[in-house]
N, CA, C and O atoms as CSV, one atom per row, in Angstrom:
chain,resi,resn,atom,element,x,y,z
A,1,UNK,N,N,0.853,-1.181,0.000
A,1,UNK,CA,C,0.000,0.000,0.000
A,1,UNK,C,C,0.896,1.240,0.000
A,1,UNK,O,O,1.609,1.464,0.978
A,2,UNK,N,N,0.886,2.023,-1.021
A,2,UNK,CA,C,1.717,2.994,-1.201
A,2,UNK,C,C,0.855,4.166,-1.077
A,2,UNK,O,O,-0.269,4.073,-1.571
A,3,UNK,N,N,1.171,5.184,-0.537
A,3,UNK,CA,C,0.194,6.008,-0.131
A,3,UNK,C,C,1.213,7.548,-0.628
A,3,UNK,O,O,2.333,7.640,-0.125
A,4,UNK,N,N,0.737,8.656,-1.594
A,4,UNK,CA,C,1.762,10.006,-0.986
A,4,UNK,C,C,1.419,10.690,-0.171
A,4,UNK,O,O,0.238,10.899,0.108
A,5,UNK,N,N,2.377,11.176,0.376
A,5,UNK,CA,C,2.711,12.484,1.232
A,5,UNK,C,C,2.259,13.876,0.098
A,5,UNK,O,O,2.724,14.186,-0.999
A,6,UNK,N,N,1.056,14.549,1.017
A,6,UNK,CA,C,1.060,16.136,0.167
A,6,UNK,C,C,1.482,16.762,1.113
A,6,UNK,O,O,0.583,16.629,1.942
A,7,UNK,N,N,2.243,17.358,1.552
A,7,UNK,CA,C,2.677,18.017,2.415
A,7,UNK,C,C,3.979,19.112,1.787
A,7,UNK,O,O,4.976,18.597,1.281
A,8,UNK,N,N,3.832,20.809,1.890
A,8,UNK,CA,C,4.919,21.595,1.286
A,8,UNK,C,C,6.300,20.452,0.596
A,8,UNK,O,O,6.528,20.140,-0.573
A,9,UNK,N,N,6.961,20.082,1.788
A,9,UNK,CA,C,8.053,19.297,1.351
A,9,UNK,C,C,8.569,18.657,0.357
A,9,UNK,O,O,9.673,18.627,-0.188
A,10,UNK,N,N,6.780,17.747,0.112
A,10,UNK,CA,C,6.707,16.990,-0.980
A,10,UNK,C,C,6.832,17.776,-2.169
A,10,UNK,O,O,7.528,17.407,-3.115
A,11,UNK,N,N,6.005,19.141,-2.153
A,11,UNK,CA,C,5.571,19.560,-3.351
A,11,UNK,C,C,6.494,20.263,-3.585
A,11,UNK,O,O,6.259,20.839,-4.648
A,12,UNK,N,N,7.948,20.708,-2.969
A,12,UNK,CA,C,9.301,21.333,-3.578
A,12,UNK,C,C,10.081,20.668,-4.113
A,12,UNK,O,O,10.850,21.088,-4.977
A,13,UNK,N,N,10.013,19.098,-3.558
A,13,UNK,CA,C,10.807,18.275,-3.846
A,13,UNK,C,C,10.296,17.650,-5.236
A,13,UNK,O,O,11.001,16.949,-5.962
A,14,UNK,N,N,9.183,17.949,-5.453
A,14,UNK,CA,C,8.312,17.814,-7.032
A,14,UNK,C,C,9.319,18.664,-7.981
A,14,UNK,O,O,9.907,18.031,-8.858
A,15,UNK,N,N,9.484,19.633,-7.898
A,15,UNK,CA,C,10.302,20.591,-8.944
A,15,UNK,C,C,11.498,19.720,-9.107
A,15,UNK,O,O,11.681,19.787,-10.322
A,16,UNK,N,N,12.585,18.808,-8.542
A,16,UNK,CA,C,13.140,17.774,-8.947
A,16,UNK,C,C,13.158,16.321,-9.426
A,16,UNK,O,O,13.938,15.403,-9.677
A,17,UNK,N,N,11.683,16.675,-9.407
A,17,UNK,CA,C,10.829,15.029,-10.328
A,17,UNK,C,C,11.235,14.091,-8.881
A,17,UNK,O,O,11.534,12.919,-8.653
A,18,UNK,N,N,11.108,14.954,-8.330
A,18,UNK,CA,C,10.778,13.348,-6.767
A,18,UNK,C,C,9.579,13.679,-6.334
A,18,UNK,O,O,8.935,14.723,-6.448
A,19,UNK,N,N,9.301,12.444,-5.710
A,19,UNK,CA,C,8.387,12.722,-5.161
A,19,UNK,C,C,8.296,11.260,-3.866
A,19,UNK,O,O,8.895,10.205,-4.076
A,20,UNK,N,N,7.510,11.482,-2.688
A,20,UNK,CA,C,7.103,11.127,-1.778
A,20,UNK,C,C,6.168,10.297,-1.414
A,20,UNK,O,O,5.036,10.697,-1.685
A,21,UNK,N,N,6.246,9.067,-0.786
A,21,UNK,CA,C,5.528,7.933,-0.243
A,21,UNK,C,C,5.725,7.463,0.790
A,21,UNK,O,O,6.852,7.231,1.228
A,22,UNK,N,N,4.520,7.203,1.457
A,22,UNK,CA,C,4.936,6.279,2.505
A,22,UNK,C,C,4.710,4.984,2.051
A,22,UNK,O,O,4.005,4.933,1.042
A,23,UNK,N,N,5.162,3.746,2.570
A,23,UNK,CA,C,5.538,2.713,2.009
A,23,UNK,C,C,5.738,1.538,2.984
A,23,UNK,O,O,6.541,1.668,3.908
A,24,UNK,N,N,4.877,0.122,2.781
A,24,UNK,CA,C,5.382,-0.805,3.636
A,24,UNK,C,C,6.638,-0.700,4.066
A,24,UNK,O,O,7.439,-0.320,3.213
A,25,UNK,N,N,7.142,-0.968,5.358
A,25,UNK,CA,C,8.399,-1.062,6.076
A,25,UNK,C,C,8.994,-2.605,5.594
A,25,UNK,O,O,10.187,-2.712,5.877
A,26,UNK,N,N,8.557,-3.520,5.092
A,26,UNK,CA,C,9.132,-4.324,4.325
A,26,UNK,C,C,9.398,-4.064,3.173
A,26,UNK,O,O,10.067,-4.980,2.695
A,27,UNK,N,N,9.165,-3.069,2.293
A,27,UNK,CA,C,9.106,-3.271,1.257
A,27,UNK,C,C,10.921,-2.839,0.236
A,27,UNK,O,O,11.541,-1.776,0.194
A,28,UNK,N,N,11.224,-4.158,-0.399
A,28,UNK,CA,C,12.460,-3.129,-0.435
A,28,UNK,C,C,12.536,-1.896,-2.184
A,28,UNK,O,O,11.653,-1.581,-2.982
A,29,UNK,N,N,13.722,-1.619,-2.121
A,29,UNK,CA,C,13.652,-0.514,-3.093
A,29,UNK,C,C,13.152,-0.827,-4.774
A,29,UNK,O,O,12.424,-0.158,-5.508
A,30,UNK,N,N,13.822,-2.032,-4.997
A,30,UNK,CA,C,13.188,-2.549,-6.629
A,30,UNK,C,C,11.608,-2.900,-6.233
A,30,UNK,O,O,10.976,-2.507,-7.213
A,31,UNK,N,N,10.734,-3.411,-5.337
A,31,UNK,CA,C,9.363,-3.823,-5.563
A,31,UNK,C,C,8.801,-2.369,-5.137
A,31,UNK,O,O,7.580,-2.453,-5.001
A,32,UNK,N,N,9.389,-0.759,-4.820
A,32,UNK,CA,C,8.734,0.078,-4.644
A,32,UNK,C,C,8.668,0.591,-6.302
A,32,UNK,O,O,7.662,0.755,-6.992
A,33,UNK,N,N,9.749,0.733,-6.579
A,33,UNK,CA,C,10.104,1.253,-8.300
A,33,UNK,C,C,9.072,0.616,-8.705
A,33,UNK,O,O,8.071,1.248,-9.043
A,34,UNK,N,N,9.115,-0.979,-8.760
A,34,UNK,CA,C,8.063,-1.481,-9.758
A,34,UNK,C,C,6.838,-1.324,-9.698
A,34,UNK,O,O,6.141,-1.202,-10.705
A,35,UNK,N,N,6.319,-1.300,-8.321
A,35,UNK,CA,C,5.126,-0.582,-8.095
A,35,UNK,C,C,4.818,0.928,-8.330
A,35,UNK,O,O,3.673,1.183,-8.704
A,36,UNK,N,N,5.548,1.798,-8.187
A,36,UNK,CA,C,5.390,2.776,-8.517
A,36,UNK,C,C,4.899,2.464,-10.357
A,36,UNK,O,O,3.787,2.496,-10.883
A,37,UNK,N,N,5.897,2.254,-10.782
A,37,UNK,CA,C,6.144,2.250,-12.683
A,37,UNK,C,C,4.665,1.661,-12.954
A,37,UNK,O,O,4.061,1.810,-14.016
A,38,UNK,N,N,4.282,1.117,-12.067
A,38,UNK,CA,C,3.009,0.302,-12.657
A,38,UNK,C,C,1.910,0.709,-12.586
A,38,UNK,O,O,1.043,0.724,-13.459
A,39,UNK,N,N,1.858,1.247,-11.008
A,39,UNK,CA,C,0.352,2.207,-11.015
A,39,UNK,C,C,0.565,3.242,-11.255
A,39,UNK,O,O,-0.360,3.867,-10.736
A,40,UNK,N,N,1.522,4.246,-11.961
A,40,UNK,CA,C,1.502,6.080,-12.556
A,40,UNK,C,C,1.827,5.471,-13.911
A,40,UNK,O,O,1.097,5.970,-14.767
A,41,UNK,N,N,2.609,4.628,-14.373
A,41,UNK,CA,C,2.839,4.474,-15.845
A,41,UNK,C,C,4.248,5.402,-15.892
A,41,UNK,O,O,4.394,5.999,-16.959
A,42,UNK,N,N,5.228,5.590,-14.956
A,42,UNK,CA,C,6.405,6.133,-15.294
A,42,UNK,C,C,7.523,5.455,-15.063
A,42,UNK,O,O,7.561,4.378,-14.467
A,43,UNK,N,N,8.633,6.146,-15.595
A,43,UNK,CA,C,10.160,5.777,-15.174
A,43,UNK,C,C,10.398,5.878,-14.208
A,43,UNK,O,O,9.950,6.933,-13.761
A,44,UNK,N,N,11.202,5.008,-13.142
A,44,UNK,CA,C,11.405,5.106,-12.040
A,44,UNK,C,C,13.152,5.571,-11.976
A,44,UNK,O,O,13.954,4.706,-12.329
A,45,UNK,N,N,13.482,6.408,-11.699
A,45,UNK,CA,C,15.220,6.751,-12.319
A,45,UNK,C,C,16.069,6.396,-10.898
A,45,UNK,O,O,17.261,6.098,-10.986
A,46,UNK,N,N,15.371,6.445,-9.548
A,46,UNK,CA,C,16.327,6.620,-8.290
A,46,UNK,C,C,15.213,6.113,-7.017
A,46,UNK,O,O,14.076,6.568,-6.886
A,47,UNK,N,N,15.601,5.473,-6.478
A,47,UNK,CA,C,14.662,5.229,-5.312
A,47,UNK,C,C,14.975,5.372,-3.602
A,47,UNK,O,O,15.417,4.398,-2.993
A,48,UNK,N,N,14.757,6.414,-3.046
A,48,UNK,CA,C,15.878,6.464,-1.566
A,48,UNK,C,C,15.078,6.318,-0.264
A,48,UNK,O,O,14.087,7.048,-0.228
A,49,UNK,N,N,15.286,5.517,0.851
A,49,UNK,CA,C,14.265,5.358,1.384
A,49,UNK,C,C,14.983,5.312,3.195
A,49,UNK,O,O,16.120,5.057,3.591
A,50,UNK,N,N,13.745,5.677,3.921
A,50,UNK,CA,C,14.354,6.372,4.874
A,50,UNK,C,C,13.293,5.303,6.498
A,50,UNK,O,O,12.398,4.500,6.233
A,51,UNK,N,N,13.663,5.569,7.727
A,51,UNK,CA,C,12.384,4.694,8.035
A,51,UNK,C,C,12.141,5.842,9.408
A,51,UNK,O,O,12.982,5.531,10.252
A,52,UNK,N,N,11.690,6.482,9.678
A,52,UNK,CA,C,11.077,7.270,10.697
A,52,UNK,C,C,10.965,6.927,11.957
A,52,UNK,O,O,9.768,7.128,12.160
A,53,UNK,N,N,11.482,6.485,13.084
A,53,UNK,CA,C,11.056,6.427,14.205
A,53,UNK,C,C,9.641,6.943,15.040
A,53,UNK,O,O,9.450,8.083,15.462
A,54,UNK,N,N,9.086,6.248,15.109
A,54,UNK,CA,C,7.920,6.632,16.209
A,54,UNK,C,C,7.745,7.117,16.559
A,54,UNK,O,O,8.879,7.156,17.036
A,55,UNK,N,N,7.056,8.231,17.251
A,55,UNK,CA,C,7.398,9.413,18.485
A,55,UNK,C,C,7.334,8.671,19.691
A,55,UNK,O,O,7.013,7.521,19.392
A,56,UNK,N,N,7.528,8.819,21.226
A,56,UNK,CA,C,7.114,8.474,22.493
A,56,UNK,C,C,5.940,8.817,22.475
A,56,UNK,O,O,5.592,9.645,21.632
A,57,UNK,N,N,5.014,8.291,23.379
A,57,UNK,CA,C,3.583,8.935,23.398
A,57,UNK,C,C,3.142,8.167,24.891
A,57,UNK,O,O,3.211,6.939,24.839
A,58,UNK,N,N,2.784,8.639,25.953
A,58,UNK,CA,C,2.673,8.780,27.214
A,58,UNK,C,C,1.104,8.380,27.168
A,58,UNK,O,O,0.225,8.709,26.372
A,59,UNK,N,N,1.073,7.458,28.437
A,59,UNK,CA,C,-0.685,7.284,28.329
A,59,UNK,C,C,-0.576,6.498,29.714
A,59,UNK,O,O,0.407,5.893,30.142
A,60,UNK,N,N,-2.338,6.722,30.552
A,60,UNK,CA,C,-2.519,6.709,31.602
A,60,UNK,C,C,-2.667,5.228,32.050
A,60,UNK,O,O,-3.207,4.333,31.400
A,61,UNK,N,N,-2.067,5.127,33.329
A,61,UNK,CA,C,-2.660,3.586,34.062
A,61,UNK,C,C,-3.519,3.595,35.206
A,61,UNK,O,O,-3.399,2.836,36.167
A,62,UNK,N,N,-4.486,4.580,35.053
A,62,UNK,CA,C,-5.297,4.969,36.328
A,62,UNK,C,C,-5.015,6.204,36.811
A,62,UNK,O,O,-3.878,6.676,36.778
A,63,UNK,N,N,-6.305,6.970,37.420
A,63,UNK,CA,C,-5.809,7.743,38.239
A,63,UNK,C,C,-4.372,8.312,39.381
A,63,UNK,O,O,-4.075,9.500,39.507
A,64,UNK,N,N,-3.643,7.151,40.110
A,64,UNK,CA,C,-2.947,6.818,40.751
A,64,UNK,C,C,-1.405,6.193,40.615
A,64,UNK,O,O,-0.416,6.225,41.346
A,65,UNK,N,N,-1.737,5.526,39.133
A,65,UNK,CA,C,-0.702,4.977,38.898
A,65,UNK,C,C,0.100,5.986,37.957
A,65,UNK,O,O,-0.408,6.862,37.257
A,66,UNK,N,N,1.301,5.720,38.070
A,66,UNK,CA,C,2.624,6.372,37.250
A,66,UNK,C,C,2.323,6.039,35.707
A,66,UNK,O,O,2.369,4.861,35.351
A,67,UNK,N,N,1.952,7.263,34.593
A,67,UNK,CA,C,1.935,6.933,33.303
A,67,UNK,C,C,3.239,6.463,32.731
A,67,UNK,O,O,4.393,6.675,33.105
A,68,UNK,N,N,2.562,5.484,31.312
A,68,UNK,CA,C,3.316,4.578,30.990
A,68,UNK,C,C,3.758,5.110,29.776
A,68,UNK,O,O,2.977,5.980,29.390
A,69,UNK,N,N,4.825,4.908,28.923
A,69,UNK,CA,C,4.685,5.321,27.480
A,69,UNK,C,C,5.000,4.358,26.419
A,69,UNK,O,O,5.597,3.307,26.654
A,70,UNK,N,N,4.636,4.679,25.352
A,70,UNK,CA,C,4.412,3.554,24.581
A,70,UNK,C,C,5.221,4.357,23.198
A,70,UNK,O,O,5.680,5.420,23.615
A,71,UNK,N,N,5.500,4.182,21.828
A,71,UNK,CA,C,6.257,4.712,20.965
A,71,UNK,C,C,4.969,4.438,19.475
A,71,UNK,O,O,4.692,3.312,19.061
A,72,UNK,N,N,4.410,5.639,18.943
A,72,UNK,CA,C,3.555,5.194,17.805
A,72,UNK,C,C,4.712,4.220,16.564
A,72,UNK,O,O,5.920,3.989,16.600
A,73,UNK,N,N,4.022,3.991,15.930
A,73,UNK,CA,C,4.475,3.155,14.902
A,73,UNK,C,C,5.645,3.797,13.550
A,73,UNK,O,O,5.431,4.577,12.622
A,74,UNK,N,N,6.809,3.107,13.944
A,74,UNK,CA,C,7.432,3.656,12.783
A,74,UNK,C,C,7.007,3.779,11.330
A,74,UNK,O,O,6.299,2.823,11.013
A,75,UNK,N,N,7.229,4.724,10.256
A,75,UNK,CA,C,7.256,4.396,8.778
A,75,UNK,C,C,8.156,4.234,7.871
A,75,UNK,O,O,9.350,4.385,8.127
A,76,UNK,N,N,7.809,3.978,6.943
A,76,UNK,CA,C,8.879,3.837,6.025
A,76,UNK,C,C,8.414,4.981,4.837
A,76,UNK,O,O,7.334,5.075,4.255
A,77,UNK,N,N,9.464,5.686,4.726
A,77,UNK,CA,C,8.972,6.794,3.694
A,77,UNK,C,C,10.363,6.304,2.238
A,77,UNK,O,O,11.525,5.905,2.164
A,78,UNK,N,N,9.104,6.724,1.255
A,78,UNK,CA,C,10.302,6.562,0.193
A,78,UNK,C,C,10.023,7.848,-1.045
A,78,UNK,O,O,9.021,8.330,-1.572
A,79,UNK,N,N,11.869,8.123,-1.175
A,79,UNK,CA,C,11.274,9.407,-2.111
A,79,UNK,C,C,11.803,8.880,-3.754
A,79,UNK,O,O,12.940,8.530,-4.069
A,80,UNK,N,N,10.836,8.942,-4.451
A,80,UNK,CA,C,10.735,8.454,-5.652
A,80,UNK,C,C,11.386,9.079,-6.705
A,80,UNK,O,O,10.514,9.854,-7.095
A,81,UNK,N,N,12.666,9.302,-7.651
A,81,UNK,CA,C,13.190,10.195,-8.567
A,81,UNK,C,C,12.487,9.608,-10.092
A,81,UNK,O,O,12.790,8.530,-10.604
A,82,UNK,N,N,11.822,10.267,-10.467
A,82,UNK,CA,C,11.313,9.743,-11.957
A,82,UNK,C,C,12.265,10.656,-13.480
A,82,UNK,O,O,12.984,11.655,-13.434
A,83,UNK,N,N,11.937,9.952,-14.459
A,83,UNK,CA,C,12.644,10.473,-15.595
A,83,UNK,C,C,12.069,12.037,-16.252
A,83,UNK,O,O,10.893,12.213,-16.569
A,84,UNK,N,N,12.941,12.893,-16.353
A,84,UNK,CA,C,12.714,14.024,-16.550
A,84,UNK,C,C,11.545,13.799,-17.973
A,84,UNK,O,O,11.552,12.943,-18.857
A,85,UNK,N,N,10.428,15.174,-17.677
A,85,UNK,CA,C,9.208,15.089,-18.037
A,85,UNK,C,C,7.962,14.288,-17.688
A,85,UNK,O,O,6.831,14.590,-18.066
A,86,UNK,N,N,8.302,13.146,-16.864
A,86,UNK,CA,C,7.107,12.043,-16.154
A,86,UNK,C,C,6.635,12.739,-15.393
A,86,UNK,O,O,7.434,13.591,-15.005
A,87,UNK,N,N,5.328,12.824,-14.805
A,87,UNK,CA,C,4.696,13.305,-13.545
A,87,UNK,C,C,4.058,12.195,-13.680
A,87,UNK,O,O,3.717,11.403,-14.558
A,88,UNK,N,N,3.932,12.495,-11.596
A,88,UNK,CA,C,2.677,11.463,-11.395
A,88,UNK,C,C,1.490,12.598,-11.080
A,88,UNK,O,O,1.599,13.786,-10.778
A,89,UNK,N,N,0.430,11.837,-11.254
A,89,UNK,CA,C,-0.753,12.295,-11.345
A,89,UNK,C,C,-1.396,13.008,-9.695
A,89,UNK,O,O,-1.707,14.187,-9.525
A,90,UNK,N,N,-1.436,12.278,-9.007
A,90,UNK,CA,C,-1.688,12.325,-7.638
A,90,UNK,C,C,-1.294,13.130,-6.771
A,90,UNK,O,O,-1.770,13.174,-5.636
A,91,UNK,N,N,-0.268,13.952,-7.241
A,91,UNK,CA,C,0.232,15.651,-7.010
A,91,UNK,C,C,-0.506,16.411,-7.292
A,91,UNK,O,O,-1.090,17.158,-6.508
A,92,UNK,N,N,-0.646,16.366,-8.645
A,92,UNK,CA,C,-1.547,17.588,-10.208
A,92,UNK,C,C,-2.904,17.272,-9.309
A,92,UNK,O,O,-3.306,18.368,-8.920
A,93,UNK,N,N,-3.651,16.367,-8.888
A,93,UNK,CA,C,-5.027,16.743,-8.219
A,93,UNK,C,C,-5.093,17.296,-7.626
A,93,UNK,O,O,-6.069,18.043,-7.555
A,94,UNK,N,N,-3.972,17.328,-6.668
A,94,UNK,CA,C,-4.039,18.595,-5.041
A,94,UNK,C,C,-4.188,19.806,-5.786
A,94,UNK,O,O,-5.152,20.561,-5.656
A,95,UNK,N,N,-3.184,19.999,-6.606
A,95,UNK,CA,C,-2.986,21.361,-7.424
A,95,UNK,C,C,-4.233,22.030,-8.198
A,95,UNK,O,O,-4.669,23.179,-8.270
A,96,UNK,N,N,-4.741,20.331,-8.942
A,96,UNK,CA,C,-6.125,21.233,-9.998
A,96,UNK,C,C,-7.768,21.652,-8.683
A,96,UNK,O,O,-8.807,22.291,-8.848
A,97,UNK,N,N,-7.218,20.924,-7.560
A,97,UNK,CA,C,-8.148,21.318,-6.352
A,97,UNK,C,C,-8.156,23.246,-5.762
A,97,UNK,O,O,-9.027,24.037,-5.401
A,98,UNK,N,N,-7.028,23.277,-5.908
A,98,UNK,CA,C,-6.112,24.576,-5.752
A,98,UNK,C,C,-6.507,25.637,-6.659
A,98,UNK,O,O,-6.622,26.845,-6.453
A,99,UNK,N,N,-6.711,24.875,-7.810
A,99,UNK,CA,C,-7.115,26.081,-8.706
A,99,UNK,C,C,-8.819,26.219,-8.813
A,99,UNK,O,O,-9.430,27.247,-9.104
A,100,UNK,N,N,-9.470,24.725,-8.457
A,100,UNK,CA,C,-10.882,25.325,-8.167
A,100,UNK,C,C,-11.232,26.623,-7.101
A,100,UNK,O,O,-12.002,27.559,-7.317
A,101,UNK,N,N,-10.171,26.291,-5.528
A,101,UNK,CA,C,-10.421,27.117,-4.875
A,101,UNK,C,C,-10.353,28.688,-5.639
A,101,UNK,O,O,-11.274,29.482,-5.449
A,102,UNK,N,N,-9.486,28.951,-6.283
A,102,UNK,CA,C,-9.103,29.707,-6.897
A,102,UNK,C,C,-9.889,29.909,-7.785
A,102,UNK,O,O,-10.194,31.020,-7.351
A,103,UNK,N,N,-10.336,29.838,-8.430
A,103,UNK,CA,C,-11.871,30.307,-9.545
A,103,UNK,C,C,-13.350,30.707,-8.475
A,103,UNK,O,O,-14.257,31.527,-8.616
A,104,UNK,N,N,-13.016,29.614,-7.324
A,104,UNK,CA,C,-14.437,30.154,-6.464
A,104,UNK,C,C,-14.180,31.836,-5.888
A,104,UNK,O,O,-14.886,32.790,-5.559
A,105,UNK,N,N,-12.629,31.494,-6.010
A,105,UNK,CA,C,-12.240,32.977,-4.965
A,105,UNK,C,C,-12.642,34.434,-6.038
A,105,UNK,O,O,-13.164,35.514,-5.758
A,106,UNK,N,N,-12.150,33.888,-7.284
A,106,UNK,CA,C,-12.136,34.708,-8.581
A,106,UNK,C,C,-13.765,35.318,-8.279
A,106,UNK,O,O,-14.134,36.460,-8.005
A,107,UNK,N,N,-14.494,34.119,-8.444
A,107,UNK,CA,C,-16.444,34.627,-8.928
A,107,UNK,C,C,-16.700,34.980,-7.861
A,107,UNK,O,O,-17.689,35.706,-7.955
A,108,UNK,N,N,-16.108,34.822,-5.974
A,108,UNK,CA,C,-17.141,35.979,-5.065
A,108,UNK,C,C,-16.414,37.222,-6.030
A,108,UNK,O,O,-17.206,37.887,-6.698
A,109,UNK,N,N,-14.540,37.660,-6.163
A,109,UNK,CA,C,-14.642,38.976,-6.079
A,109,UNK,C,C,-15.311,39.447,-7.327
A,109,UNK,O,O,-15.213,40.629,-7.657
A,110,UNK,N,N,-15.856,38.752,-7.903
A,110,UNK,CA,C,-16.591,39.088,-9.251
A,110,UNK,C,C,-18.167,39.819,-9.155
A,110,UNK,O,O,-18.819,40.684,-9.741
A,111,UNK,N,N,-18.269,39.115,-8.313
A,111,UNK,CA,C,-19.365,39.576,-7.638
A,111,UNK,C,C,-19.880,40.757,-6.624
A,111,UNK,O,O,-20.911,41.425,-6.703
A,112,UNK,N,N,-18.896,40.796,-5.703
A,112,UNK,CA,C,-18.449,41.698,-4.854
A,112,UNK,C,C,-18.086,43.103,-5.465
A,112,UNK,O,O,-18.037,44.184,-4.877
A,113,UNK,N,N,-17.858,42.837,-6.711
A,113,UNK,CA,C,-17.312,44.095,-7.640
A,113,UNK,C,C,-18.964,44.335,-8.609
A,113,UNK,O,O,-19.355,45.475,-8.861
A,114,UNK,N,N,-19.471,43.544,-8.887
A,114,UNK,CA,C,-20.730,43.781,-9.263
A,114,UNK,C,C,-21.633,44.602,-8.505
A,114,UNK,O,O,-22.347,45.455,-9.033
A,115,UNK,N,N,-21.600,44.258,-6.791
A,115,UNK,CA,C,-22.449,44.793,-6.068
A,115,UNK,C,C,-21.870,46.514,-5.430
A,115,UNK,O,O,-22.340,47.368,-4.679
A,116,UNK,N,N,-20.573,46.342,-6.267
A,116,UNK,CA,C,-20.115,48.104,-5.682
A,116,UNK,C,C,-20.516,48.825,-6.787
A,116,UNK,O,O,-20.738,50.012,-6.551
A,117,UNK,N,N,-20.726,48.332,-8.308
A,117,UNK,CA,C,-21.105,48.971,-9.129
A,117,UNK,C,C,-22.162,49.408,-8.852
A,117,UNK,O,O,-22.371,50.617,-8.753
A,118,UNK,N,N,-23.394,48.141,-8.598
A,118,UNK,CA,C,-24.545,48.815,-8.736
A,118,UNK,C,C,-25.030,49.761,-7.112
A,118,UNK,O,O,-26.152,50.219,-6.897
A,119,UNK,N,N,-23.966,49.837,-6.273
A,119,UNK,CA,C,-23.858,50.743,-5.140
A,119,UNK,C,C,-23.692,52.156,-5.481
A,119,UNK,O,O,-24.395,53.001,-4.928
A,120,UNK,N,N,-22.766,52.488,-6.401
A,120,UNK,CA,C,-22.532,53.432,-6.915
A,120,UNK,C,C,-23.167,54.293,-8.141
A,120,UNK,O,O,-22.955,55.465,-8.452
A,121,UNK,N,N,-23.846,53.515,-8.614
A,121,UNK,CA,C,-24.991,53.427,-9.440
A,121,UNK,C,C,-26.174,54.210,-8.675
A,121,UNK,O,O,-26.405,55.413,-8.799
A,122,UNK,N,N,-26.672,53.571,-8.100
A,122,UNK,CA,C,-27.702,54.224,-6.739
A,122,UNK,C,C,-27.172,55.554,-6.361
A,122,UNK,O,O,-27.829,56.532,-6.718
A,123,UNK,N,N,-25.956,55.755,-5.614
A,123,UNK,CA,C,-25.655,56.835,-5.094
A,123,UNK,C,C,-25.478,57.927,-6.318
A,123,UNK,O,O,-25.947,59.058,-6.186
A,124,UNK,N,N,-24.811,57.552,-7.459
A,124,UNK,CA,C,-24.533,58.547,-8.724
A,124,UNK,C,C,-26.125,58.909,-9.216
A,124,UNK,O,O,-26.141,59.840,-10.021
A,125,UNK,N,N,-27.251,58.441,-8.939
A,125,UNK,CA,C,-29.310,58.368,-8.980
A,125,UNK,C,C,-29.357,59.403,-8.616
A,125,UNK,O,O,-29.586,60.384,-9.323
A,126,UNK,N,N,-29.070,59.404,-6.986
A,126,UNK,CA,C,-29.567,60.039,-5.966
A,126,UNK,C,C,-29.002,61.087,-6.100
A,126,UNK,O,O,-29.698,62.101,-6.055
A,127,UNK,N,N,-27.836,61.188,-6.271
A,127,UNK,CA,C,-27.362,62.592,-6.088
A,127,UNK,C,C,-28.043,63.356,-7.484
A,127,UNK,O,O,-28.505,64.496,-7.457
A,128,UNK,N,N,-28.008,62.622,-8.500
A,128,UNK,CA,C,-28.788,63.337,-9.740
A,128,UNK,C,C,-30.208,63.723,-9.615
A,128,UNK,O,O,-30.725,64.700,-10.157
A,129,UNK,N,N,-30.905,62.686,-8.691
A,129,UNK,CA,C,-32.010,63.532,-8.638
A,129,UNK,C,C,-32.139,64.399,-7.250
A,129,UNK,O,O,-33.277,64.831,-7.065
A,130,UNK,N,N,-31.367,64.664,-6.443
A,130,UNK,CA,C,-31.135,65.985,-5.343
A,130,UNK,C,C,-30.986,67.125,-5.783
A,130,UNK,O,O,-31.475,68.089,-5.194
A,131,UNK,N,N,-29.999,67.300,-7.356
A,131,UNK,CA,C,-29.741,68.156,-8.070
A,131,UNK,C,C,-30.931,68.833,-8.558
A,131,UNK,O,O,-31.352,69.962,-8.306
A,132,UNK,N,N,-31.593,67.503,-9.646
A,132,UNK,CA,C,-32.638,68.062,-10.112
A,132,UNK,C,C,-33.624,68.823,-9.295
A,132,UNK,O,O,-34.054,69.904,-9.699
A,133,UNK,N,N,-34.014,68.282,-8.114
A,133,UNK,CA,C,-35.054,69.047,-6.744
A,133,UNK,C,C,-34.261,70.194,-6.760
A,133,UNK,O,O,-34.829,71.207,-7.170
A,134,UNK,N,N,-32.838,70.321,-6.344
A,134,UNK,CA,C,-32.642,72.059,-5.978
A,134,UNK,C,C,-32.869,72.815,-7.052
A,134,UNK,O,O,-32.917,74.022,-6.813
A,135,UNK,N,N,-33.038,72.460,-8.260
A,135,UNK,CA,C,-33.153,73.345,-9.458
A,135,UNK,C,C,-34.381,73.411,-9.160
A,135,UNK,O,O,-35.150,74.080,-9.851
C-alpha cells in the first residue's frame, strides 16, 4: 500500500521530479520502483528510502498509577526520482483542487465588484435627482 505524502516538502521536492511515499516497512527498493512504474505508468530513475522512528507517546494507568509510554508506529517513507518530463498524477489533483479554490475565490470577487457597481450606481441616482429638486 503505497500512499503520498502532500505536504509543502513533498511539493518542492516535485520541482526535482521526486516525489514522496509512505511505504510498507518491508518493502524493499526494486518492488517500490516497480510498483510505482506500474500504477503512474512512469520511469522510475532513483529510489531512496528512509524509516522514521515513532514518536514516544505517554498514556494513563489509572488515576494513581505512574503513566506509561508507549512509541507510535514507525514508517517507512520513500522518495521516488522519476525520468525528466514524467509526472505522477496524484500531485496535479491537489494542485487542480487549488485552482478550483481559486476560480471560487475569482467569482465571489466578481461579484463583490458587481455589487459596488450597482452601489454606486444608486448613489450617482440620488445625487442626480437631489440636483434636479434644488433646481
Amino acid at each position: 500500500m503505497i500512499v503520498p505524502r502532500a505536504t509543502e516538502k513533498a511539493y518542492v521536492a516535485q520541482t526535482q521530479n521526486t516525489y514522496i511515499f509512505f511505504v510498507p516497512k518491508t518493502a524493499s527498493k526494486q518492488a517500490i520502483a516497480k510498483a510505482i512504474a506500474e500504477a503512474f505508468k512512469v520511469t522510475v530513475v532513483n529510489v531512496r528510502t528512509s524509516i522514521r522512528k515513532g514518536k514516544p507517546t505517554r498514556f494513563s494507568r489509572g488515576k494513581h498509577a505512574y503513566p506509561g509510554t508507549t512509541f507510535r508506529q514507525d514508517h517507512k517513507v520513500a522518495y521516488i526520482t522519476v525520468k525528466e518530463g514524467d509526472k505522477i498524477p496524484v500531485f496535479e489533483e491537489a494542485k487542480a483542487d487549488d485552482k478550483k479554490a481559486d476560480a471560487k475565490e475569482e467569482k465571489v470577487e466578481k461579484k463583490a465588484a458587481k455589487k459596488a457597481e450597482k452601489a454606486e450606481k444608486k448613489v450617482a441616482k440620488a445625487e442626480t435627482k437631489a440636483k434636479e429638486e434644488k433646481k
